[in-house]
C-alpha positions, 0 to 999 in steps of 0.5 A: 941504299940508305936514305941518310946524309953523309954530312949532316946525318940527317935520316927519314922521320916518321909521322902521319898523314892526317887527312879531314876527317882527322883519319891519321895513316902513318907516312915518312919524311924524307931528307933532300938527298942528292948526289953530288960531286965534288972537286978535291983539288989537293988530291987532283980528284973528283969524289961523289957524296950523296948529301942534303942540300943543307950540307951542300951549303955546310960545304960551300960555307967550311969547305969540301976538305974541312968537311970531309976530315969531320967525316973521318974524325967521326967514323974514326970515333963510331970504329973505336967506341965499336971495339 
């Protein structure tokens, strides 16, 4: 499963461990992911994401609902630029 936030698209970083010595290995930074349900009271269901943390207060401040047509409008856009 991709490591990658539905709302905010946030994906893991690259950088490096840099130790004392300055000896420097390569490392990833991942986003804050959980899983999380959320109640669509219009359509009388529970739906699950996995979403950052930053999303969860994306979605508490515009609403499961807005949020959730931003996701479509966009995946709507990748589909037709695709083809």
């Amino acid at each position: 499963m991709a490591k990658v936030c539905k709302v905010t698209q946030k994906r893991p970083m690259v950088g490096n461990n840099v130790s004392h010595a300055n000896n420097k290995t390569g490392r990833r930074f991942f986003p804050n992911l959980q899983k999380k349900r959320f109640w669509l009271a219009n359509e009388k269901r529970w739906i699950t994401l996995r979403v950052t943390t930053r999303a969860m207060r994306i979605i508490d401040k515009h609403g499961i609902e807005k949020v959730l047509n931003d996701i479509k409008l966009r995946e709507k856009a990748l589909r037709d630029a695709a083809n």
